[in-house]
C-alpha positions as CSV (number, residue, x, y, z in Angstrom):
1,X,-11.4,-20.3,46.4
2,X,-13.9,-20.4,43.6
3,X,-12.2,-23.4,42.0
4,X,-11.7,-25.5,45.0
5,X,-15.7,-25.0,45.6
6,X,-16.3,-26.2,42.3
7,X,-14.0,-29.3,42.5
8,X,-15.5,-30.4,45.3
9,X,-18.9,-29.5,44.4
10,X,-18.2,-32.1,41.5
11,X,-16.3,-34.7,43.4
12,X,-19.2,-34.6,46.1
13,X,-22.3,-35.1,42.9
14,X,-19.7,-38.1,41.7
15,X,-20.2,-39.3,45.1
16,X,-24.0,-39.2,45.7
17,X,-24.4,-40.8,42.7
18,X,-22.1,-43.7,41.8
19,X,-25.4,-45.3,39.6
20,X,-25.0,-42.6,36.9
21,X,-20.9,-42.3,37.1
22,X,-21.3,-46.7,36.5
23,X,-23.5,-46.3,33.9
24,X,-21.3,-44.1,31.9
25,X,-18.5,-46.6,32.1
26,X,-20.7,-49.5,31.2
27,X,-22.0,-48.3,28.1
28,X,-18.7,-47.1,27.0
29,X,-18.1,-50.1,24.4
30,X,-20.8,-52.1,22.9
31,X,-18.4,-55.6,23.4
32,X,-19.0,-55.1,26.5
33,X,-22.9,-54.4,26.2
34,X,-23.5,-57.5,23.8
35,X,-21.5,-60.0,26.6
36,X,-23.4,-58.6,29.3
37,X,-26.6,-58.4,28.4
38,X,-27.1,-61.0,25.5
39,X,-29.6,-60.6,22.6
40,X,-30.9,-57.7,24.6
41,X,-27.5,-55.9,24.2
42,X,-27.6,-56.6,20.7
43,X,-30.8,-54.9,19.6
44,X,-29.8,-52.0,22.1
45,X,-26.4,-51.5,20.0
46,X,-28.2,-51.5,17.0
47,X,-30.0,-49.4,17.9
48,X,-28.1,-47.5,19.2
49,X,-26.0,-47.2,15.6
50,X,-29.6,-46.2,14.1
51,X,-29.4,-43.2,15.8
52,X,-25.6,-42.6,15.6
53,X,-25.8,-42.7,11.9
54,X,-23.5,-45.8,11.8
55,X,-25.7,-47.9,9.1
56,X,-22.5,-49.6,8.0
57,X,-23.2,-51.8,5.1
58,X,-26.7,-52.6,6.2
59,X,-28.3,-50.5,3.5
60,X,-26.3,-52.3,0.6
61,X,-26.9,-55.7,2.0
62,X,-30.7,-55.1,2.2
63,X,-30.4,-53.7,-1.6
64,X,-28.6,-56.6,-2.1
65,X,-31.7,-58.8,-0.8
66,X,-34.1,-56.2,-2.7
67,X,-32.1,-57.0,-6.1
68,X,-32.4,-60.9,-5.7
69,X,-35.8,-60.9,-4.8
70,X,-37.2,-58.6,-7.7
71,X,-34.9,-60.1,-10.2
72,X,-36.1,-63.5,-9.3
73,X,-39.4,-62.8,-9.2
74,X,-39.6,-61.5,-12.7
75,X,-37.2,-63.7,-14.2
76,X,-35.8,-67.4,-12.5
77,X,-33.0,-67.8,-14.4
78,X,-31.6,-64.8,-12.3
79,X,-30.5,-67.0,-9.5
80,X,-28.8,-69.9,-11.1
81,X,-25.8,-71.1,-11.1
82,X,-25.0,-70.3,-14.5
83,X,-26.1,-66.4,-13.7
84,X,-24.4,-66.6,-10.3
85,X,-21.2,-67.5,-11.8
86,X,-20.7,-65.1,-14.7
87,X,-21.7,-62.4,-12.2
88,X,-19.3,-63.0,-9.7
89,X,-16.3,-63.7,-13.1
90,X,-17.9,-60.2,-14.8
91,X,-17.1,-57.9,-11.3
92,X,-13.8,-58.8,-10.8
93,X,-12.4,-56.4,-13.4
94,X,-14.4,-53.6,-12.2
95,X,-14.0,-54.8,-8.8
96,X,-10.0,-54.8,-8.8
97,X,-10.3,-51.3,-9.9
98,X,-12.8,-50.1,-6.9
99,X,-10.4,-51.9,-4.6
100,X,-7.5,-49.3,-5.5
101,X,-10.6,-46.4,-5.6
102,X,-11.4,-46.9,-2.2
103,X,-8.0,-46.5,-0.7
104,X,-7.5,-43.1,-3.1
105,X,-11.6,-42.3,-0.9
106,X,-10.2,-42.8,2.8
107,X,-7.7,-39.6,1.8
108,X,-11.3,-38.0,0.8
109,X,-9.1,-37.7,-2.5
110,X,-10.5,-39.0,-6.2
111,X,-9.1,-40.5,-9.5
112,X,-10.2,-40.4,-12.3
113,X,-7.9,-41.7,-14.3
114,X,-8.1,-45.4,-13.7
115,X,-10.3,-46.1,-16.7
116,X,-8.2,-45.0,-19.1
117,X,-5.0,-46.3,-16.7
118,X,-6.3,-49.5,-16.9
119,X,-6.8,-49.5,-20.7
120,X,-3.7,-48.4,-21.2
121,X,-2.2,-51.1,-18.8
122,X,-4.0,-54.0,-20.9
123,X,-2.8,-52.4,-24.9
124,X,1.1,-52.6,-23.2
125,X,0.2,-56.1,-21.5
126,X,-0.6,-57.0,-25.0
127,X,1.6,-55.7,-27.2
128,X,4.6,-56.9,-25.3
129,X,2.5,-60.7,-25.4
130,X,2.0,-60.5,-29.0
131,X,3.9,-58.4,-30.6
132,X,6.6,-58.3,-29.3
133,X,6.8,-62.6,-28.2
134,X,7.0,-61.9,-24.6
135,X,5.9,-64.5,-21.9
136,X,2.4,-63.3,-20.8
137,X,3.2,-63.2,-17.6
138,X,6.2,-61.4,-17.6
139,X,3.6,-58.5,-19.8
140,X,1.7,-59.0,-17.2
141,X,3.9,-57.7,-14.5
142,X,5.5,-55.3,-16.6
143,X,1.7,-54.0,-17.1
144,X,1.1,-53.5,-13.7
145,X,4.1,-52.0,-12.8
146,X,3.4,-49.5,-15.4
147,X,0.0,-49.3,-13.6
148,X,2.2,-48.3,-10.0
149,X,4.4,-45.8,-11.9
150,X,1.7,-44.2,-13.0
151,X,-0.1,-43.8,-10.0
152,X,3.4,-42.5,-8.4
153,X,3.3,-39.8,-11.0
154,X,-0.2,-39.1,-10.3
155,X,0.3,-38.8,-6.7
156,X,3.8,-36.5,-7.5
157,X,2.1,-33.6,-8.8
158,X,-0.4,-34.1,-6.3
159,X,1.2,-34.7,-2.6
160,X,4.4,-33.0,-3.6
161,X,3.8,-29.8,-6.5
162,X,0.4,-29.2,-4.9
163,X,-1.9,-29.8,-8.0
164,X,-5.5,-31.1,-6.8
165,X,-6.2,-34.8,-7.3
166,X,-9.0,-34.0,-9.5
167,X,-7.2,-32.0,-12.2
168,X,-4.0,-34.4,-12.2
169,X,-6.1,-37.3,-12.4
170,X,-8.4,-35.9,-15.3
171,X,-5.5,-35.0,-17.1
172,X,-4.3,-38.4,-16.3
173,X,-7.3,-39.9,-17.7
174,X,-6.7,-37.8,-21.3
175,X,-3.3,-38.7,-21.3
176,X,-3.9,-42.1,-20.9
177,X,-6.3,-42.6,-23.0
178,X,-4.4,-41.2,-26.2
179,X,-1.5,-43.2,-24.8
180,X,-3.7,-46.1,-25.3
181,X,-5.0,-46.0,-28.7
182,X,-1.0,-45.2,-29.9
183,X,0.3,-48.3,-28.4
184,X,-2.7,-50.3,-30.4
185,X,-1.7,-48.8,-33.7
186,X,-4.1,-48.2,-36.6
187,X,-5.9,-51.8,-36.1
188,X,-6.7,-50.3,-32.6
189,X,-7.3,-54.3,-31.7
190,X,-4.4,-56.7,-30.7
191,X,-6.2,-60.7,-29.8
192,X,-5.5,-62.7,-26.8
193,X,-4.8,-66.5,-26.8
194,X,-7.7,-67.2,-24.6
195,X,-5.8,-70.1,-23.5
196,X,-2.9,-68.5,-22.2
197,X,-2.1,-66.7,-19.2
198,X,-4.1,-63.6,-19.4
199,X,-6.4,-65.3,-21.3
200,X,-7.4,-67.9,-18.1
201,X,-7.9,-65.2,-15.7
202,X,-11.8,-65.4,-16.1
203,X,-11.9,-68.6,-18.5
204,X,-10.2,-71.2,-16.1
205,X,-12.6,-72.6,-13.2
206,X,-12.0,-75.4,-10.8
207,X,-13.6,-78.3,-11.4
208,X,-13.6,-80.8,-8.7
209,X,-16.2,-80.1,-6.4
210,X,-13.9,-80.2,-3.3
211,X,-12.1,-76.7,-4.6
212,X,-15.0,-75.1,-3.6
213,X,-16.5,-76.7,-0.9
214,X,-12.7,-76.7,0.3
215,X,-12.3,-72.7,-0.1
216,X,-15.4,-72.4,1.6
217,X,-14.2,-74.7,4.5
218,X,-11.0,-72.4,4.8
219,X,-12.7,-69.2,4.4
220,X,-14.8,-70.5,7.6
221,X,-12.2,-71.7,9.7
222,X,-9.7,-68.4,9.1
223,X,-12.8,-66.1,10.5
224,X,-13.4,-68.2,13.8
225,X,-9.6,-68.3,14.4
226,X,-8.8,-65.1,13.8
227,X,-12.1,-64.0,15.5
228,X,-11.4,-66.1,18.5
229,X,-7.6,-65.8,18.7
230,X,-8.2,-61.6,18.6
231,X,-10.9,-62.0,21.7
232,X,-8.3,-64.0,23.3
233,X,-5.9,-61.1,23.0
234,X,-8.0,-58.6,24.0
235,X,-9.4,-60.1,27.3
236,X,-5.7,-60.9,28.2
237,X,-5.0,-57.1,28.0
238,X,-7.6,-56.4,30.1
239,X,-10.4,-54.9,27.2
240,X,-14.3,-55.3,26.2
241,X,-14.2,-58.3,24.0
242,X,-17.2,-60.1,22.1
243,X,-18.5,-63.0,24.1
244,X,-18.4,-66.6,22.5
245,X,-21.4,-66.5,21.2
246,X,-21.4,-63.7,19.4
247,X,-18.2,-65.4,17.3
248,X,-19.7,-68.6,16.6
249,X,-23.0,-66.6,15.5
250,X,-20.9,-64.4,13.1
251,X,-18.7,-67.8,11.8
252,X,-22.3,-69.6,11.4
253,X,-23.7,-67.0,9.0
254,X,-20.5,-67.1,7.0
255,X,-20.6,-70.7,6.7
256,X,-23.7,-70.3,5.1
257,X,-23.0,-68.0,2.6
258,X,-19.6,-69.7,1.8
259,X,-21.3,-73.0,1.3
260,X,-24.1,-71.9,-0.5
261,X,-21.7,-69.9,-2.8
262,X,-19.7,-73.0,-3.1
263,X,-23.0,-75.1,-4.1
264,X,-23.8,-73.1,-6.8
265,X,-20.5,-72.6,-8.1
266,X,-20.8,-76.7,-8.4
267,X,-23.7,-76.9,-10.2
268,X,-22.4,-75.0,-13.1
269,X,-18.6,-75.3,-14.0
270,X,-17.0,-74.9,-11.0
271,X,-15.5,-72.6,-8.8
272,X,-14.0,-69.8,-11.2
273,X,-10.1,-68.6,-10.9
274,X,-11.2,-64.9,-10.8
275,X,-13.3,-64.8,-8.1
276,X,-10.6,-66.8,-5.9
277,X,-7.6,-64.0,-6.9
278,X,-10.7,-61.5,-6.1
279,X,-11.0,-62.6,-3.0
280,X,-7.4,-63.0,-2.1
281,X,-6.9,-59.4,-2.8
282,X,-9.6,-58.2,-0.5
283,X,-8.5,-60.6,2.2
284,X,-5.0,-58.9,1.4
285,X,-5.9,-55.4,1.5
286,X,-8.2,-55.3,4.1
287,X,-5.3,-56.7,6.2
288,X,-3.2,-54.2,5.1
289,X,-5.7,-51.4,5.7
290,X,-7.2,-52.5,8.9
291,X,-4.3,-54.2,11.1
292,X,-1.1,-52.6,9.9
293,X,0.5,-48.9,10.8
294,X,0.8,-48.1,7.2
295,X,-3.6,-48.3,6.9
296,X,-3.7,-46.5,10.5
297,X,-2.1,-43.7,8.4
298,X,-4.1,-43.7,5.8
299,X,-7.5,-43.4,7.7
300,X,-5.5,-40.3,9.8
301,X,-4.9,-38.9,6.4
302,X,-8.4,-39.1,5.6
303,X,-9.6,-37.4,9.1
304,X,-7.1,-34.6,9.5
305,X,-4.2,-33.9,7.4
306,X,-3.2,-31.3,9.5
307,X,-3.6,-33.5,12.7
308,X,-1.9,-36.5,10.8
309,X,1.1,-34.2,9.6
310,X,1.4,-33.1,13.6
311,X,1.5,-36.8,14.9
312,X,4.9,-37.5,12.4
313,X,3.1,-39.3,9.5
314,X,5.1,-38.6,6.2
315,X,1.9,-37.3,4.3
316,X,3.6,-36.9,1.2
317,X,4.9,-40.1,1.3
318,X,1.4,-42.1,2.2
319,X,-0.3,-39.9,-0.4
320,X,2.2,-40.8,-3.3
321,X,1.7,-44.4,-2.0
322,X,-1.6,-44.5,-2.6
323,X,-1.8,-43.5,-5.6
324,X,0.0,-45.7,-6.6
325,X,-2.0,-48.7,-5.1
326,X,-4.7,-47.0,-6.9
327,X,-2.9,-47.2,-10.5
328,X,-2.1,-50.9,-9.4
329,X,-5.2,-51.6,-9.1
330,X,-6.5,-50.4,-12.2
331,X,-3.7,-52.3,-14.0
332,X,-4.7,-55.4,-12.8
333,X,-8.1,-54.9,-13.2
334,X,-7.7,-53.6,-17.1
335,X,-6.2,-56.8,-17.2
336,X,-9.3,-58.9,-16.1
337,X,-11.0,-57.0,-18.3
338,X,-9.2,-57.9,-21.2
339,X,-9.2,-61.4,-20.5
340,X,-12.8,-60.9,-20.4
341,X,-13.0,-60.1,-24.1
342,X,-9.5,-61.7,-25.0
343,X,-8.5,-58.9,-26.4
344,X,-6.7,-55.4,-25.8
345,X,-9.3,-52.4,-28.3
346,X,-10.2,-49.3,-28.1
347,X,-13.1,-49.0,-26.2
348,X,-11.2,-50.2,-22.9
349,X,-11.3,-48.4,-20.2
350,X,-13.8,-46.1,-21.7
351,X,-17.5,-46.3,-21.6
352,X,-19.4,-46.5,-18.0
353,X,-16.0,-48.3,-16.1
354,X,-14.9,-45.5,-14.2
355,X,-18.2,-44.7,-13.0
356,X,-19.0,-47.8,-11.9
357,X,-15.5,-48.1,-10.0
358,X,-15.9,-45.4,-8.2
359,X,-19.8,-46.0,-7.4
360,X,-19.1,-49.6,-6.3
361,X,-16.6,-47.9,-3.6
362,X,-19.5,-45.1,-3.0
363,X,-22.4,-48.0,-2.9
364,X,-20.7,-49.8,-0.9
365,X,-20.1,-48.1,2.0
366,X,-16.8,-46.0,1.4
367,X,-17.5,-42.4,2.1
368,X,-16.7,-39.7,-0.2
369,X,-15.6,-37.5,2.7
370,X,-12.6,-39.8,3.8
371,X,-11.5,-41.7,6.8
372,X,-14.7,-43.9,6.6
373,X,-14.4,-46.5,4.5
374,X,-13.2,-50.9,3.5
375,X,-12.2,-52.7,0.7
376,X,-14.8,-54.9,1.3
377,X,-17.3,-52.3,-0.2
378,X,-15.7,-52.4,-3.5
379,X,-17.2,-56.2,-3.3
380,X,-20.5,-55.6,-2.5
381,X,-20.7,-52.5,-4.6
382,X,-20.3,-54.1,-7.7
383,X,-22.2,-57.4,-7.0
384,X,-25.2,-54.3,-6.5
385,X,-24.0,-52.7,-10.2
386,X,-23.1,-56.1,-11.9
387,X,-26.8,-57.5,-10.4
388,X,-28.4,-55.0,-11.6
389,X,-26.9,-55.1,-14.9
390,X,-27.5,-58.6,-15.3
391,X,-31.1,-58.5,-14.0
392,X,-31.7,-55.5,-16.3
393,X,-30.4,-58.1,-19.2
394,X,-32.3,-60.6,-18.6
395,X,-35.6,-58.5,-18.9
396,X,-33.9,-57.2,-22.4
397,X,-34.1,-53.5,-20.9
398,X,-32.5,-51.0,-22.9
399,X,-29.0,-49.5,-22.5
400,X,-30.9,-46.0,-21.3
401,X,-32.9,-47.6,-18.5
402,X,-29.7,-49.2,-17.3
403,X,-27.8,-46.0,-16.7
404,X,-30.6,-44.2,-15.0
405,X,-30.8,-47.0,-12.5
406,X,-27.7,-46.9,-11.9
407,X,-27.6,-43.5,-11.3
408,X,-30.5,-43.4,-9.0
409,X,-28.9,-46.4,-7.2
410,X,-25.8,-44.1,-6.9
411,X,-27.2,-40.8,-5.5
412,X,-29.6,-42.8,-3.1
413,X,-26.2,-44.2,-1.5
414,X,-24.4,-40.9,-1.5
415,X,-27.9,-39.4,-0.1
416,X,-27.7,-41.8,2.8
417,X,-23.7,-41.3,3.6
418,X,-25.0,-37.4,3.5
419,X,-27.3,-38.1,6.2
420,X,-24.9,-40.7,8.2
421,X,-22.3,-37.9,8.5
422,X,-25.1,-35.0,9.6
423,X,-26.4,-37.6,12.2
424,X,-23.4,-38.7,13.4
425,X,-22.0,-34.9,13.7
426,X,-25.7,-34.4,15.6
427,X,-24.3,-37.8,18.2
428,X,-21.2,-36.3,18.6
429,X,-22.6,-32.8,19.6
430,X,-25.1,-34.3,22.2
């Protein structure tokens, strides 16, 4: 009898008052807040994620803005074209890399071999070019496939033998690294022809003003109709959808920023190769992550293995898979690297590179905890690390300062994705 009195008790309070049962169900998506109520629903979903803990990549974009503006101030030359351009051609290399970091992040998984993997990756790309007469592409895919393989075996010993990702991986990185300096021999340098294939990944740039202004153009026009098609979809089916507005708002900011980009690339040499195979990638693998089952398992991996395993996903298999998008990755960005230098020594992959690989993903917005995370970040992590290093260069700061900023740049961001989780655990609860 007890449980029929509280049923009804609760039915009856539903019924004496609808206004609280209605505003539960309006403010369960914030779609539908924004198309309701406007620029008023806008400020009251953001800030609404202020309190969540959902900052998203508002903190690095206001660094960002904070970078620029200091930079500028101290020094003009910061925000030319000519500085604008070797910044964007100098991040690719560490940026390829973060891509394949923040995929191994969304497990909550790290590697730590990619420096060294992606040394290793440009000595075989150039040996097999050089030494051994070759067609530098054909190294080149034979490079990153050694990248993949590797990253397969990295992710053997860890989804199947059960050895933690941080031991495999820094044993990876040893192992990698005296792999390295035996395929470059005694010289320990092999030379690039910095007119041939690997050579033009950061030396060739597009010219003709149209290449840019026309990237721009397309970059514009794939957002709105993808945006516009995908609220299309969802109203069909029946669900909260972003208004109009709010898509011709978003496509107008990144109009700006695409034509702006493509202005400056103009006034200097033109729009470079390596920022356009940058970009495709990122287009590519936020696809792949974001719209596709295969990145559905990966962030299910990252929340719950235990939950993920229960649902059917192959965990051993995603894992593994990983891995070796990870080891990809860091082939193909050893590879910009190289080109970089037009040449295959020693000192690649070593140094500050994995650091900053894995603290553009971290910077960026990726959390370190898994499930939370784009490859998007890896982007605007490393414009935050490459602008910094650049500004720092142009104020002839020593190599000491640089590293300490960096450093402090690094903690604030895993500080802040500290916080985010506590506040959005403290959300949750409430």
């Amino acid at each position: 009898m007890s449980i029929d009195k509280t049923s009804t008790s609760t039915d009856e309070q539903s019924v004496e008052n609808p206004e609280a049962a209605a505003a539960a169900v309006t403010a369960v998506d914030p779609r539908l807040l924004v198309r309701e109520q406007g620029l008023a629903g806008y400020w009251g979903e953001f800030k609404r994620k202020m309190k969540a803990g959902e900052l998203g990549s508002i903190p690095v974009v206001l660094g960002l803005i904070i970078i620029c503006v200091v930079f500028q101030s101290l020094n003009s030359a910061f925000l030319s074209a000519q500085n604008i351009s070797d910044i964007t051609v100098t991040m690719v290399g560490t940026g390829m890399i973060s891509v394949g970091i923040v995929f191994v992040l969304l497990l909550g998984e790290i590697d730590l071999s990619v420096g060294s993997v992606s040394g290793a990756s440009s000595a075989i790309a150039a040996v097999l070019a050089v030494n051994q007469g070759w067609p530098e592409w054909v190294a080149v895919l034979f490079a990153i496939g050694a990248g993949i393989v590797i990253g397969v075996m990295h992710g053997f010993f860890f989804a199947v033998l059960g050895a933690p990702a941080f031991a495999v991986t820094l044993a990876g990185l040893l192992f990698w690294l005296g792999f390295m300096l035996q395929t470059l021999g005694e010289n320990g340098t092999i030379n690039l022809d910095s007119d041939g294939f690997i050579g033009k990944l950061t030396t060739y740039f597009f010219t003709d003003v149209a290449a840019a202004y026309g990237l721009a153009t397309v970059v514009t026009a794939v957002f709105f109709v993808t945006s516009f098609l995908g609220n299309r979809r969802r109203e069909a089916a029946g669900v909260p959808s972003r208004p109009l507005s709010d898509t011709l708002l978003r496509t107008g900011l990144l109009a700006v920023v695409s034509f702006a980009a493509a202005f400056m690339y103009n006034q200097y040499k033109g729009l470079p190769l390596a920022t356009v195979i940058f970009l495709v990638f990122l287009v590519g693998t936020d696809f792949v992550l974001r719209r596709t089952s295969y990145g559905r398992k990966v962030f299910a991996l990252g929340g719950s293995v235990e939950a993920s395993r229960r649902a059917g996903i192959n965990v051993t298999a995603v894992r593994i898979s990983v891995f070796a998008i990870s080891g990809g990755f860091a082939a193909i960005g050893g590879l910009f690297l190289a080109s970089k230098i037009a040449s295959a020594n020693q000192s690649a992959g070593t140094g500050d590179l994995l650091m900053n690989a894995i603290a553009a993903a971290v910077i960026g917005g990726t959390s370190l905890f898994g499930g939370r995370g784009r490859t998007w970040n890896a982007l605007l992590g490393v414009l935050v690390i490459v602008s910094i290093q650049y500004g720092l260069q142009l104020e002839s700061i020593a190599e000491p300062v640089k590293y300490m900023i960096t450093a402090g740049v690094l903690l604030t961001t895993v500080v802040i994705d500290s916080i985010t989780r506590k506040t959005q655990k403290t959300a949750g609860r409430a």
